[in-house]
C-alpha positions in Angstrom: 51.7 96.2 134.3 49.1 99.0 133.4 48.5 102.3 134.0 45.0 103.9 133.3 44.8 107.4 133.8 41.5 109.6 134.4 40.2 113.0 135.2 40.8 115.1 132.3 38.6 117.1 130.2 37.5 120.4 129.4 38.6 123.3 130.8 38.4 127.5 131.1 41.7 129.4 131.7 42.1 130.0 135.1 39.9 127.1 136.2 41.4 123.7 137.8 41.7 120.0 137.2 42.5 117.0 139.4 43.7 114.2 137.0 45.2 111.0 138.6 46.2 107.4 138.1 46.4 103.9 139.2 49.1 101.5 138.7 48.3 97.5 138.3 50.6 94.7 138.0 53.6 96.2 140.2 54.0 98.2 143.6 54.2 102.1 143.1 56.7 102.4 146.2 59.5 100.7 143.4 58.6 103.8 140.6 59.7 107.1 140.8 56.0 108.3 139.2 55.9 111.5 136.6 53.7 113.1 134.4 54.6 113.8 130.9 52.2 115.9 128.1 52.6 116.2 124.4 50.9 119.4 123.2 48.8 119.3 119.7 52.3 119.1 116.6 54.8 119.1 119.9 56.8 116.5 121.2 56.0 115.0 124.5 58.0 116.8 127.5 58.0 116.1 131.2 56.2 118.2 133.8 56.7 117.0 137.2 57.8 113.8 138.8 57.3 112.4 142.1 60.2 110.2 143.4 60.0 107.0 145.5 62.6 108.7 147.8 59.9 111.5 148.3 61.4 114.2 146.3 59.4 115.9 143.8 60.3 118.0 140.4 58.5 120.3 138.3 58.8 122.3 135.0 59.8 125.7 135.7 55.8 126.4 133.5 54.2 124.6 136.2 55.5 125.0 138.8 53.4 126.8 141.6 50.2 125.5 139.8 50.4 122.0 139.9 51.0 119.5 142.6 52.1 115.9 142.0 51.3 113.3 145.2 50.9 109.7 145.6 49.5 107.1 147.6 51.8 104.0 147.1 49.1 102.3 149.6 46.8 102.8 146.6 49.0 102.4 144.0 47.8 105.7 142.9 49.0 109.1 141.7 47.5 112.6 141.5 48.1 115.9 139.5 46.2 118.9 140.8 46.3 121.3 138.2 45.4 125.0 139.5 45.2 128.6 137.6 45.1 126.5 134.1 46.8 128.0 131.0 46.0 127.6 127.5 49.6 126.7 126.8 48.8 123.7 129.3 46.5 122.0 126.3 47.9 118.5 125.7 47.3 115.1 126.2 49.0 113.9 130.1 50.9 111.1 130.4 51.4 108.7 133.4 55.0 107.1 133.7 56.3 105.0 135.8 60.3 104.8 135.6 62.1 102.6 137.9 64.6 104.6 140.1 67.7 102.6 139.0 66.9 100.7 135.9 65.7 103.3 134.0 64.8 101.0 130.9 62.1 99.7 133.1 59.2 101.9 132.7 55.5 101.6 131.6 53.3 104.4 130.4 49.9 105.4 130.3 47.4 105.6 127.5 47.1 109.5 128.1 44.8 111.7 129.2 43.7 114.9 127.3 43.7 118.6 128.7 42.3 121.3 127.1 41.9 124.7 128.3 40.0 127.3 126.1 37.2 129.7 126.2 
């Protein structure tokens, strides 16, 4: 299984991002499908998740300004990020986390965010 993410970059407060990615090896329909960011000398914290049921979850920081979707058709997932903070400066992970087996779970190889004048 592998999960490549893409889209990120450089970035003025205020402005937006679309960063997504694309599962290989395994059906996305199985995975409930989150993001997870690790800020520069922080520890890597969730941000929003998108289940398989349809539900989705987001840190109280984000939420409002960005939206997780999916395409299981495409085994593909999307972050839009809007109104962009500098607080929001990390590297994004991908994860896919099986709904029941929660052991069963692949990450990304991250995807880094920075917002800054």
């Amino acid at each position: 299984v592998q999960i490549v993410e893409s889209g990120g970059g450089w970035v003025q407060p205020g402005g937006h991002l679309r960063v997504s990615c694309i599962i290989s090896g395994e059906n996305m329909d199985r995975f409930n499908m989150a993001w997870y960011r690790q800020a520069p000398g922080g520890q890597r914290e969730f941000v929003a998740m998108s289940r398989n049921r349809g539900t989705s979850d987001y840190k109280d920081s984000v939420r409002g300004r960005f939206t997780i979707s999916r395409n299981n058709a495409e085994n593909s997932m999307f972050r839009q990020m809007n109104d962009l903070k500098p607080e929001d400066t990390a590297v994004y992970y991908c994860n896919a986390q099986h709904p029941v087996f929660a052991t069963t779970q692949y990450w990304g190889q991250g995807t880094r965010v920075t917002v800054s004048l």
